[in-house]
C-alpha positions in Angstrom: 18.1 2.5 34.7 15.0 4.8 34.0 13.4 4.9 30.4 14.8 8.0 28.4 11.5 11.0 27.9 12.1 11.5 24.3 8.5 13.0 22.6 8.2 9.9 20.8 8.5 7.4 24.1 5.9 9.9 25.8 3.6 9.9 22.4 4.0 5.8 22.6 3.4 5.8 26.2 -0.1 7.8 25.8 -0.8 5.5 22.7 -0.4 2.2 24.9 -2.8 3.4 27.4 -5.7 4.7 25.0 -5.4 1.4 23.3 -5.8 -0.2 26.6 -8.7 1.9 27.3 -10.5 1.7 24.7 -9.7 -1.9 24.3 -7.8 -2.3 21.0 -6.2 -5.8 19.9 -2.4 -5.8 20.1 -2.6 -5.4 16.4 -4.2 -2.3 15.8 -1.6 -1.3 18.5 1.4 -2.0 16.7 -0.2 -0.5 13.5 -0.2 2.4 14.9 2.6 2.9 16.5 4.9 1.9 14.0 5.6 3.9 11.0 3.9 3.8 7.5 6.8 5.3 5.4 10.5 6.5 6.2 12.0 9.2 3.9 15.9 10.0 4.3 17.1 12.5 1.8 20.8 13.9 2.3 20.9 17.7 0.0 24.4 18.6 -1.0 25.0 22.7 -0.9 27.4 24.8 -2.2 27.7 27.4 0.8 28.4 31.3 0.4 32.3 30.8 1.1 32.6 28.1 -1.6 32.6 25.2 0.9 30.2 22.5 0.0 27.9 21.8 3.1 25.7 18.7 3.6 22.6 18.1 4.9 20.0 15.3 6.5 16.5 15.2 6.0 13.9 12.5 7.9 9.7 12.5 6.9 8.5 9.6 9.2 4.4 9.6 8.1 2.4 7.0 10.5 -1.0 6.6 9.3 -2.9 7.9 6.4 -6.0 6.2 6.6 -8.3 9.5 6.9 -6.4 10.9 3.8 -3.2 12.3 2.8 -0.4 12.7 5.8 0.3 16.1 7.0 2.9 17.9 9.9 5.5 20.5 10.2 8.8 19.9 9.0 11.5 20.3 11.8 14.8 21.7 10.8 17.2 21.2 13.5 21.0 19.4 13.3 20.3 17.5 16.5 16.7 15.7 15.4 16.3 12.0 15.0 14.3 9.6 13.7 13.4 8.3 16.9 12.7 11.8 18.4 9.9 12.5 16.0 7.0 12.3 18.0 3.5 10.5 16.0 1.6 14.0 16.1 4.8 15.9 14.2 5.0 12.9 11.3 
């Protein structure tokens, strides 16, 4: 069974080997591949027609140590936690 390309196993791929390379403890590897701070928000909406729509948010921010976290916010219905790649959190 081959291991499913997602752009966060691709971003955790490249982040294993520059830690190899440039010799990180596991640590610092874990640090930074897990996340800091998980944010789920569910907004409820009352739509044009009257019908009353609901919708998912995720903010995944993964390191803030050189100041304040910054990235796009992705608006799509099929987007996951786990598809957030490192640069977009």
């Amino acid at each position: 069974m081959s291991e499913e390309h997602t752009p966060l196993t691709v971003a955790l791929s490249q982040l294993k080997l520059a830690c190899k390379k440039l010799e990180l403890d596991s640590g610092m590897h874990k640090m930074l591949s897990l996340p800091k701070r998980s944010i789920s928000v569910s907004i409820d909406i009352r739509m044009d027609n009257g019908a009353v729509g609901v919708f998912n948010g995720v903010r995944v921010q993964h390191w803030d140590a050189r100041g304040p976290f910054k990235g796009g916010i992705r608006y799509s219905p099929n987007v996951t936690k786990t598809m957030l790649p490192l640069w977009q959190c």
